[in-house]
C-alpha positions in Angstrom: -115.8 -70.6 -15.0 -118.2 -73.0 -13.5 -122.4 -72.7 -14.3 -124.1 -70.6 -11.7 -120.9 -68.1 -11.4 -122.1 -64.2 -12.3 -119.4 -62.9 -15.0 -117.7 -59.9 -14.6 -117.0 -57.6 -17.3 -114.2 -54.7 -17.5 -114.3 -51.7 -19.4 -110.7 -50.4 -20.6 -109.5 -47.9 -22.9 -108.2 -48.6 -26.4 -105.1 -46.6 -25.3 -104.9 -48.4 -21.9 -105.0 -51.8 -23.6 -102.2 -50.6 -25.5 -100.2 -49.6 -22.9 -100.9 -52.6 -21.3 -100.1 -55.0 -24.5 -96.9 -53.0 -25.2 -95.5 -53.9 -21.6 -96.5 -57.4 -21.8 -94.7 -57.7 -25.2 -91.7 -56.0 -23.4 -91.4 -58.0 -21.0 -91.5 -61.0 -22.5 -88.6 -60.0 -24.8 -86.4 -58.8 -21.4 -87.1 -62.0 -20.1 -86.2 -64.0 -23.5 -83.1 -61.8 -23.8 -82.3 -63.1 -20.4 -82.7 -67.3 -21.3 -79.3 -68.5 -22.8 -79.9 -69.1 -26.4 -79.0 -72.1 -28.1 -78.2 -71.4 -31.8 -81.6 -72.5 -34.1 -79.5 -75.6 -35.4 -78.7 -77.3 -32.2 -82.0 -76.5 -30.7 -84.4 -79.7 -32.1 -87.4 -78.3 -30.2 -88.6 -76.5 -32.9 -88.7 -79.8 -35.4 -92.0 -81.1 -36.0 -92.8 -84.7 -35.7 -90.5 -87.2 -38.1 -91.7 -86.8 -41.4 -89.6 -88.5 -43.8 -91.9 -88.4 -47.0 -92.6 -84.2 -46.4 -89.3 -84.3 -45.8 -88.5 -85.6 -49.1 -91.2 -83.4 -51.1 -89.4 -80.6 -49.4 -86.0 -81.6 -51.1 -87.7 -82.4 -54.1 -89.4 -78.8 -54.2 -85.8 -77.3 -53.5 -84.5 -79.4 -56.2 -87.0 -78.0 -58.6 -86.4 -74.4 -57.4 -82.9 -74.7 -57.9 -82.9 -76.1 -61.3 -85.5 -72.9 -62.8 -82.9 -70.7 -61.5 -80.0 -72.1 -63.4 -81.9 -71.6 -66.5 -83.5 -68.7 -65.6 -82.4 -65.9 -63.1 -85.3 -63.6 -63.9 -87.7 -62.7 -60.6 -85.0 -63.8 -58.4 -82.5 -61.8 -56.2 -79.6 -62.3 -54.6 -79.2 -61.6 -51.2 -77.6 -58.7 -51.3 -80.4 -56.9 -53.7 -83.2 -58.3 -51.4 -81.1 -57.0 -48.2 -80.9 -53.3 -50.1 -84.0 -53.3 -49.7 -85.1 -54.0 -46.6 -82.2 -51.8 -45.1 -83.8 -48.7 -45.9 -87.6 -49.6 -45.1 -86.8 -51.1 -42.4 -86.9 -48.1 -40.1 -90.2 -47.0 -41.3 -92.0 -50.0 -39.5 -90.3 -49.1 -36.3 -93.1 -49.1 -33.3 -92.7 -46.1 -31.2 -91.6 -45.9 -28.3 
């Protein structure tokens, strides 16, 4: 907005903004559904910028992590435990419709 300009403001309605953010949000998902995907490992536009010594404190962390689990399974879950219990929370986070 340039200096000089009068501003404009708009009253709306916490329910209307709602509405209005819940259509938006819908729409952008129709129009993602719509895009042909590329599966996640053939698509490099997500990748950051070449990183080579984060890339190798992220090995080294994984390394770490994988070596306290062979001694010691305690805290951890496999992924069947962890997706037991997501499966039946997961409908109580639903957004209505």
């Amino acid at each position: 907005m340039s200096p000089g300009m009068p501003q404009a403001s708009i009253t709306i309605s916490l329910s209307d903004l709602e509405n209005l953010i819940r259509r938006v949000v819908r729409e952008e998902f129709v129009r993602l559904l719509r895009v042909p995907t590329v599966p996640v490992v053939d698509d490099w536009d997500q990748e950051g910028p070449l990183d080579p010594a984060g890339d190798e404190q992220l090995l080294h962390d994984a390394l770490t992590m994988s070596e306290q689990y062979k001694v010691s399974r305690e805290g951890w879950k496999t992924l069947e435990e962890f997706e037991g219990e997501l499966a039946p929370s997961g409908q109580e986070h639903d957004l209505p419709r």
